[in-house]
Each structure stands twice: as structure tokens, then as C-alpha cells.
C-alpha positions, 0 to 999 in steps of 0.5 A, spaced: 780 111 961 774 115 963 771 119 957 770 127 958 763 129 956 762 136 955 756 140 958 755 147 956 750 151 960 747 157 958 746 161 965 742 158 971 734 158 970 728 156 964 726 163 963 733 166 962 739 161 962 739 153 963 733 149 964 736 147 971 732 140 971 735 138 965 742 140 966 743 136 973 739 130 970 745 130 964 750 131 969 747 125 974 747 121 968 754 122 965 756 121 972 752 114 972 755 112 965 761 112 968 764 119 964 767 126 967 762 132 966 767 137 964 762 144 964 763 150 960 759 157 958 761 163 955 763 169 959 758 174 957 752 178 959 745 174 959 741 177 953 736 179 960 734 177 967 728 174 969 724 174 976 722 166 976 717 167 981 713 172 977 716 170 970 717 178 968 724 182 965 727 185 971 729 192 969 736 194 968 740 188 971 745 184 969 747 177 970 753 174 966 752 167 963 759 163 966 758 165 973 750 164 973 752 157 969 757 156 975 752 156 980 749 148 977 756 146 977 758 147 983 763 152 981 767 147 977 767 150 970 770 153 964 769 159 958 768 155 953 772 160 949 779 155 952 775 149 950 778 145 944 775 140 941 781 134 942 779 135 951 773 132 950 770 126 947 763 127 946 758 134 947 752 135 950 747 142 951 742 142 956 735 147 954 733 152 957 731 159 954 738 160 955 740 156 950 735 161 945 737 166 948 745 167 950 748 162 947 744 163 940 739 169 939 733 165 936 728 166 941 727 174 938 729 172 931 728 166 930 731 164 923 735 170 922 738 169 929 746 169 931 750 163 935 755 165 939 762 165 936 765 159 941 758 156 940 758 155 933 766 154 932 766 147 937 759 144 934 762 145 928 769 142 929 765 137 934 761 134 927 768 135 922 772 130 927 765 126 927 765 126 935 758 125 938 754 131 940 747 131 943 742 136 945 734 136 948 729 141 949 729 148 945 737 146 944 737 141 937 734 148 934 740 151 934 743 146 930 740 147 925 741 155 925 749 153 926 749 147 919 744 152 915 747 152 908 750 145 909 750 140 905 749 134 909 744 138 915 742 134 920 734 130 923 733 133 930 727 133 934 724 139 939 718 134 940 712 136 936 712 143 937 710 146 930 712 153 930 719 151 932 719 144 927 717 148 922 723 154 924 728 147 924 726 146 917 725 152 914 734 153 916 734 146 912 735 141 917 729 136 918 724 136 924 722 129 927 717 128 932 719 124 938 715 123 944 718 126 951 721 119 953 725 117 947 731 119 942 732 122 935 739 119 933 741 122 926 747 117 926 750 120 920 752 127 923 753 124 930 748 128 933 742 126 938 736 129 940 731 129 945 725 133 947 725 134 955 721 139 957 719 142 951 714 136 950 715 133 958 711 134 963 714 131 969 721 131 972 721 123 971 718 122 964 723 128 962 729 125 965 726 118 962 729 121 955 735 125 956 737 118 959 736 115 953 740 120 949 746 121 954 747 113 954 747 113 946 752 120 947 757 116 950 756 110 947 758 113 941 764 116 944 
């Protein structure tokens, strides 16, 4: 039976929603893998909205976070608050400040940031059934946040960014750096990580390493 792999976005674009790159090559690799992508978001309002072109904040608009993740899964998308854990077989969260921003809240608080309510309930229940889950670019910082306190905290990696690995242990989890083309595979806790565009500078070396880490998904599934 072909495995179902969850794949939760954020919106749609690096600044303020899914790092797009990230998100289709995850999507394309799934697919290669011979499993079915099952997409999810929650159905909230983006933290902000930014113009991509310039990079600044566009005052007073508003966009919601399912029906901008909609737009890279071709409209074939769930509220993830409908998602439980048994539909699934394995999890996997793409980058993108959206990741920071609208799925958790890290990228203005930091360590006393919030995860969203459905966020925290299916990673939680993903680990507690020990179903694999997998994570690249600033997204392996909200595990931490979501196992801060845990007896048994997971090994991520964002790269080798300082501030951030350092935000990942100060919440108890263990940083690990790793190159943009490889894995960190905490085989205890079932979660895997991997740089992307964190460290990465090209598409190709990007794709290199959330490659690695899909395949290890679903092998684990």
C-alpha cells in the first residue's frame, strides 16, 4: 500500500509563509519515492504579508495561511486541524519563515515563542506512536520549542547557524551542525533534520539534502 506522507505549509513564500523551493522539492520527492504527499496548513491569518520584490511588511493586508499554502499544492489541501495522526504514516514540514512565523511564533519571540495548537498536537502524537517525522531549514527550531521540558528532547540541526543553534539548546534539544547536502537523523525520537536554504546556496545543493532526508522518511515509515 502506497505510504501517506504529510506535508504541512505555512503560506506561500520565504519571507512569509513556505520557502516554495523547499515545499516542491519535498513534494517531488515524496512522489519519486513512490508515496502520496497528503498537504495541510492551518487555517489562520499569516503573522504579516511581505512584497517578495522588495522584502518590506505590506501594511494592512491580510492573507490566510491554508488558502496561500494552497496555491503550491495545487488546491489539493487539508486544515490540518482534520488531520489525525493514524491518516498518515510519516510528517514532514518544509522551511520558510513561515514556519517561524504562522505555524510558531519564534521568529519574534524566540525561546518564549507559541506553536500552534494543531502543530504541537500532531508532532506530539506523531513521536508518542513513534511515526517518523522530518523537518529542514528554520523548521527543526520548532521542535525544540514543541519537546522543551521533555525527558527524551531531540538531536536537530538548522546548519551551523549560531544564534539559532544556540536558541535550539538554550529550549533543551541538542543542535548538531550538518552540511546543506546531508541529514541529522535522531533515530531515537524519529526525527530527521536537514539544513535546505538555511546553509544552502543553490537550488541544486538544497535539493541535495531534503532528498536525503525524505527518502530516510519513508524508509522509516
Amino acid at each position: 500500500m502506497q505510504k501517506k506522507i504529510g506535508v504541512v505549509l505555512s503560506g506561500c513564500g520565504v519571507y512569509d509563509g513556505s520557502e516554495i523551493h523547499e515545499s516542491v522539492i519535498v513534494l517531488l520527492a515524496i512522489d519519486r519515492n513512490g508515496a502520496q504527499a497528503v498537504c495541510m496548513a492551518p487555517n489562520v491569518d499569516q503573522m504579516h504579508v511581505v512584497n517578495h520584490l522588495t522584502g518590506e511588511e505590506v501594511a494592512g493586508e491580510r492573507r490566510n495561511v491554508l488558502v496561500e499554502s494552497a496555491r503550491i499544492a495545487r488546491g489539493e489541501i487539508k486544515d490540518i486541524s482534520t488531520i489525525k495522526v493514524d491518516d498518515l504514516d510519516a510528517l514532514v514540514f518544509p522551511g520558510g519563515f513561515g514556519a517561524a512565523k504562522n505555524l510558531c511564533t519564534m521568529a519574534v519571540k524566540g525561546e518564549d515563542a507559541e506553536v500552534h495548537p494543531e502543530v504541537m498536537r500532531l508532532v506530539k502524537e506523531f513521536r508518542d506512536k513513534q511515526k517518523p517525522q522530518a523537518a529542514v531549514c528554520i523548521a527543526p527550531a520548532m521542535y525544540a520549542k514543541i519537546f522543551e521540558g521533555d525527558v527524551a528532547p531531540p538531536t536537530l540541526t538548522i546548519g551551523n547557524d549560531k544564534e539559532w543553534g544556540q536558541k535550539i539548546e538554550n529550549l533543551g534539544s541538542k543542535h548538531q551542525d550538518c552540511t546543506v547536502q546531508n541529514i541529522v537523523t535522531d533515530k531515537k525520537n524519529k526525527i530527521i533534520t536537514s539544513p535546505a536554504y538555511m546553509l544552502g546556496k543553490t537550488i541544486s545543493e538544497v535539493a541535495e539534502g531534503i532528498e536525503k532526508a525524505v527518502k530516510e522518511l519513508i524508509e522509516m515509515a
